[in-house]
N, C-alpha and C positions, 0 to 999 in steps of 0.2 A: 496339700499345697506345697510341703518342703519338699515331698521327692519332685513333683514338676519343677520346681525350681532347681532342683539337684541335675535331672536329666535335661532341661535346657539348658544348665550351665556347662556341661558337659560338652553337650553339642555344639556351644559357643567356643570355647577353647579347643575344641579338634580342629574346627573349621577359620581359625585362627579370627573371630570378630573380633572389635575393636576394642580396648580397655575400656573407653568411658560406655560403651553399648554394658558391657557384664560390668559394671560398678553401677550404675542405673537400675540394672534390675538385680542385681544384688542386692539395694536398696532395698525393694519393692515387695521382692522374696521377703526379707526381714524385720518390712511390719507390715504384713502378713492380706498386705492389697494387692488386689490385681492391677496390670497396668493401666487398666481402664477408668481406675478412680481419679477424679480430678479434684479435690481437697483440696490440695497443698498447690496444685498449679492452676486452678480455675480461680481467677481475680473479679471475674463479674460482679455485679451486684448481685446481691440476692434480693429478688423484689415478691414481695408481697401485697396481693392485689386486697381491697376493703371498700367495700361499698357504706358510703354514711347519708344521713341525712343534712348534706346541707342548708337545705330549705325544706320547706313544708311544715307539717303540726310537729313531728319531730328534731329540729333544725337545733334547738338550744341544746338539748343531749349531743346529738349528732358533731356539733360544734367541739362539744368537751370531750366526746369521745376520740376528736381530732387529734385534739392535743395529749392527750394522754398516748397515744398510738407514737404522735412525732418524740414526745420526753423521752420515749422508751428507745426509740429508733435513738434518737441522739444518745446516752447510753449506752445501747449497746453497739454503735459505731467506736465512741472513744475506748472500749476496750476491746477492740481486735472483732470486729463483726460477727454473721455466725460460719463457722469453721472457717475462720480466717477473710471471707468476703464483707464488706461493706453491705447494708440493709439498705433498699430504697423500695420507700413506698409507693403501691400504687391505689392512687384512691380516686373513686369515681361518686359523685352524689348520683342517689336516688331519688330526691326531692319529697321521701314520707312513703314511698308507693310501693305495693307490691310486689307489683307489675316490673317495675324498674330493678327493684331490686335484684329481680332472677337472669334479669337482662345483662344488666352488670356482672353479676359473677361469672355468668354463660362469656360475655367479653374477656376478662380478667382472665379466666383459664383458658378458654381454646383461641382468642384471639392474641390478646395480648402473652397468655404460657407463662403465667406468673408462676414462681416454685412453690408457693405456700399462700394461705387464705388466713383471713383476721374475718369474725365476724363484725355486723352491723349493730343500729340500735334497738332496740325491745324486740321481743319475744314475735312482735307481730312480722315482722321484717325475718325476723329468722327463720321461722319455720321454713317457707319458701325456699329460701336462700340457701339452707343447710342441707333438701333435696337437689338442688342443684349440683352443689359440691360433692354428695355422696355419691349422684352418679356418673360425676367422672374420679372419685376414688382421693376425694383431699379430706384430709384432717380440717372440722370445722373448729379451731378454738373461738368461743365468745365469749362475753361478759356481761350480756343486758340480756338475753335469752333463757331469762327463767321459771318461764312460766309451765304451769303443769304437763300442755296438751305438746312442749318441744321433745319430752320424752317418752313416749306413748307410743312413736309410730314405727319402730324396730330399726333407728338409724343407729349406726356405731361410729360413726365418722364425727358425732355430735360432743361438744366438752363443753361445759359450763364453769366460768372460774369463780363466779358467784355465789352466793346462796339463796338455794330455790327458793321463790316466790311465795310460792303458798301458804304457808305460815309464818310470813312477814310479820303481820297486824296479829297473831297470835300472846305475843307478849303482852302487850297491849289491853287486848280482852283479858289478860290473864289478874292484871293491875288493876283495872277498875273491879273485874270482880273480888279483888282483895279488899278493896276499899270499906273502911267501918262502914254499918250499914246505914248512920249518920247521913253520912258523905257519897255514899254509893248514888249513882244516877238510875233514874228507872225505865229512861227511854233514847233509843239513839235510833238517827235516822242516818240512812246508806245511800249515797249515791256512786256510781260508776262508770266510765267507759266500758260501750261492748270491745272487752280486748283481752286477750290470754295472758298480759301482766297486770292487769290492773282487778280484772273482775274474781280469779280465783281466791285474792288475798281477802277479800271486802266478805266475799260468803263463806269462808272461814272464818271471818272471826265475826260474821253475826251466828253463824251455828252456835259458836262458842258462847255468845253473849243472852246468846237466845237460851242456852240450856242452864247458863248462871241466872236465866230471870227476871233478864231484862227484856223490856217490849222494844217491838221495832215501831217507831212512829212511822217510817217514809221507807220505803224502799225504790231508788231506779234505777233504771239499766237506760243509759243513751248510747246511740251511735257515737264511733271514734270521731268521726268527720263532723262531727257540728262544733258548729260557729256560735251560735246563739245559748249562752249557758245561764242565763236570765230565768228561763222559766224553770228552770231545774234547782237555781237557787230559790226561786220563792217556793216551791213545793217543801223544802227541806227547813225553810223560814216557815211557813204557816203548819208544819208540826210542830214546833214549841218544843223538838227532842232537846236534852241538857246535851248531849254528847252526839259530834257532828262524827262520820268516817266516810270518807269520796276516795274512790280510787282514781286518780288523775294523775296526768303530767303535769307540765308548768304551766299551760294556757288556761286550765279547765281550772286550776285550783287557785288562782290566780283571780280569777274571773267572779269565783265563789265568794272570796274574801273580799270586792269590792263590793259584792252589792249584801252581804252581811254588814258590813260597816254602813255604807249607804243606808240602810233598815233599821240598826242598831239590834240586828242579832246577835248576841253573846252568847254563843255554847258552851261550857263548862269546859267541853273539852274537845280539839278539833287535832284530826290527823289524817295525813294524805300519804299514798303510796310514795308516791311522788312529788315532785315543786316545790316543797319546799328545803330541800337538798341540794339545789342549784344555785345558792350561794348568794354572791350579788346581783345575779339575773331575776331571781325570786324576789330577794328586797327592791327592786329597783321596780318594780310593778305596782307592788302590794300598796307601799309607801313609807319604806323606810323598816328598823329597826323594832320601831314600838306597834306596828303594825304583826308584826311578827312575832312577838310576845305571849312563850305556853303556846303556839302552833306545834305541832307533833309529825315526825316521820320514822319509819322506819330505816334500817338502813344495814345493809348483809355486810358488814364486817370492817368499815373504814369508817375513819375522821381524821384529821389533819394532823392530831397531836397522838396518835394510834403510834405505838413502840411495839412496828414492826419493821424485819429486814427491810432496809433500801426506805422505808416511807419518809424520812426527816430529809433524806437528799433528794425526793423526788420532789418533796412539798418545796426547798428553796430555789430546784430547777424550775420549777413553773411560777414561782412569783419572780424570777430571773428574765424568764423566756416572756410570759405574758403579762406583767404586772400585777395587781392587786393585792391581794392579802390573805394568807391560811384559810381564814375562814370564807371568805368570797368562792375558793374551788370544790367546785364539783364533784359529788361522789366518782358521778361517769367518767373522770380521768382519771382515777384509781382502780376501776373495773376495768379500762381499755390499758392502762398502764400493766397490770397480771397478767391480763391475755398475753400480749409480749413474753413477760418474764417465764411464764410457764413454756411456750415454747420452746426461749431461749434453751430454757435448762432439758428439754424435752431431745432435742437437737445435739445439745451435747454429751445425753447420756448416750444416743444412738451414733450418732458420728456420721449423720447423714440426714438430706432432706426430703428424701423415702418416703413418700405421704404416708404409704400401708404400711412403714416403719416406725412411722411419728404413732400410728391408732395407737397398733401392737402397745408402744409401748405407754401411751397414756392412758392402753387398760390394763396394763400391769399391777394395779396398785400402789404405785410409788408417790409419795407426796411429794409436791413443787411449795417452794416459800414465794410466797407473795407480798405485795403491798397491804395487801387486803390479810393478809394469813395465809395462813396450810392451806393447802389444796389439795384433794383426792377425791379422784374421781369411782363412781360407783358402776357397775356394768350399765347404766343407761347415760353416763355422762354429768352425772350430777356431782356437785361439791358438797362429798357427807362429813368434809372438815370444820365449814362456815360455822361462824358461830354470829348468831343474832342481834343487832344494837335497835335499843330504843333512844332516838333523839328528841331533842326539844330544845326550840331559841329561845335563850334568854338573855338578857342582857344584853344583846348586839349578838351572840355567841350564839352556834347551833352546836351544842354539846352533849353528848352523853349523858343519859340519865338511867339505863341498863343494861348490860347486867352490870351487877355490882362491882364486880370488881374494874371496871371501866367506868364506870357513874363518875362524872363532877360534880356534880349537886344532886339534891333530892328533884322527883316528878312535882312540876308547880303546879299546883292542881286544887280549884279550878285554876281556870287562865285568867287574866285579867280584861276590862271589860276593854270595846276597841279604844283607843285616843282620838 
């Protein structure tokens, strides 16, 4: 590179060009870019295209994940964008669909020629999405895509800033079979969505619970798309299991706790993949606070009062930007808020928006700081940093209850009957 610079400048000063032409690339010669880099004089935005669920069965995620994407946008706008350009998003709903989703990305890149991609919500939406992306050669970063079958299919374009799915509800099984044998329960009944984040976590941990000795009273598998979760609740009611576990989102689990109360089912102990991590949108169904009382989730590696980098300014930008209160937000804006952050730091280790630049180097092994925690990535895309939290509401609070050294109180167990 320095003798090309040396024999152009040569040829520049024989042929007498102009001072500011050999001081420009003088420049140029001496940090060590070609003149073809545009860094430092490209002002555009940098847009990044993201397909969400605004409507449909996944709309309430989709929503959180909204905003989590904009906190981070706004962020990393106030400190100098990325390599100097201003970030503007582009985001298109898919309305929950497949179908839409592939569409959307197919748009984002070749119509629209966004620099860079953010995935979408759950693992069902991704997988699609993530082919899309890898056969035009983009870095897929996500954050709700973590289900078993996103890593199986030989993509390298694929990142997960999460922790994998599948041994979610493994903790979980691991507590109750701790449990004196007093206190121990001797039967839990399973229900699930047929979906790649909901169902591998539910048959993990009845494996588990099944080889500690406890009976399954109920086992189901329903499609994602019903509407009707009535008769799937009294199946789960007319086993009489002490310990409930449903792999759902917010509408199915949601759904479950009304007509349990409605029945006056009490299970000892109930815990959902999801919904009840969604904050005030989960209270605001259910009925309230006392409704919610010893309900159980999982959750890969966030809560509101979580001391990690950036999380205490990102929790008072978002009770700033959208109202409510710490405990009202949604995991999903601390998994879409990572996505961001990893990039961000991704982009500046490389000094370019290089899609097959960004892979390289996010299979490096280098760890990114997150909201959420460390992040590193393993050759199929996974976060083999995440470390595991078991939640539970109490008191108004959906708090920590594992691992220990993150615990606010003990596991309340059983739960109390409904109010």
């Amino acid at each position: 590179m320095f003798r090309r610079c040396a024999t152009w400048l040569r040829k520049a000063l024989v042929t007498s060009a102009t001072a500011s032409l050999v001081l420009v690339f003088v420049v140029a010669c001496g940090s060590g870019q070609s003149t073809t880099t545009t860094s430092n004089q490209n002002k555009t935005p940098v847009k990044i295209g993201i397909s969400l669920s605004l409507t449909g069965d996944f709309s309430a995620d989709g929503l959180a994940f909204q905003q989590g994407y904009q906190l981070w946008r706004d962020d990393v706008n106030k400190n100098g964008g990325l390599l100097g350009r201003q970030v503007q998003l582009d985001i298109l709903s898919d309305a929950s669909s497949t179908d839409q989703v592939q569409t959307n990305y197919q748009t984002l890149i070749n119509v629209r020629h966004d620099d860079l991609v953010f995935g979408p919500f759950s693992t069902l939406l991704t997988k699609p999405a993530s082919v899309v992306a890898n056969r035009f050669g983009y870095a897929f970063v996500e954050g709700a895509g973590g289900g078993p079958s996103v890593f199986t299919r030989g993509l390298t374009n694929i990142f997960d800033v999460s922790l994998p799915v599948a041994n979610n509800l493994v903790a979980f099984a691991n507590y109750i079979l701790a449990l004196p044998a007093s206190q121990r329960p001797t039967s839990v009944a399973y229900a699930t969505e047929d979906d790649p984040f909901t169902q591998p976590q539910v048959d993990t941990a009845r494996a588990v619970l099944e080889k500690g000795g406890i009976n399954t009273a109920s086992y189901q598998v329903y499609p994602a798309e019903t509407t009707d979760y009535t008769p799937i609740a009294d199946k789960i009611i007319a086993s009489g299991a002490q310990v409930v576990v449903v792999g759902t989102l917010l509408n199915d689990v949601s759904a479950f706790i009304q007509r349990f109360k409605q029945q006056h089912y009490n299970p000892q102990a109930l815990i959902a993949t999801a919904g009840p991590d969604q904050g005030s949108a989960f209270l605001n169904v259910i009925g309230g606070t006392q409704a919610a009382e010893g309900i159980m989730v999982p959750n890969g590696g966030w809560f509101a009062e979580a001391n990690t980098p950036g999380n205490a300014q990102m929790v008072q930008e978002y009770v700033a930007k959208f109202g409510g209160t710490y405990d009202g937000i949604s995991s999903d804006v601390a998994e879409a808020y990572s996505v961001g952050e990893v990039v961000q730091q991704a982009v500046t280790k490389t000094g370019t928006l290089d899609n097959t630049k960004l892979i390289a180097q996010l299979h490096s092994g280098a760890t990114y700081m997150t909201v959420q925690g460390p992040v590193k990535f393993d050759s199929t895309g996974q976060n083999t940093a995440a470390t595991a939290y078991l939640f539970q509401w109490q008191g108004g609070n959906l708090i920590p209850v594992f691992p220990a050294n993150v615990a606010q109180a003990k596991v309340e167990y059983p739960r109390p009957n409904w109010p």
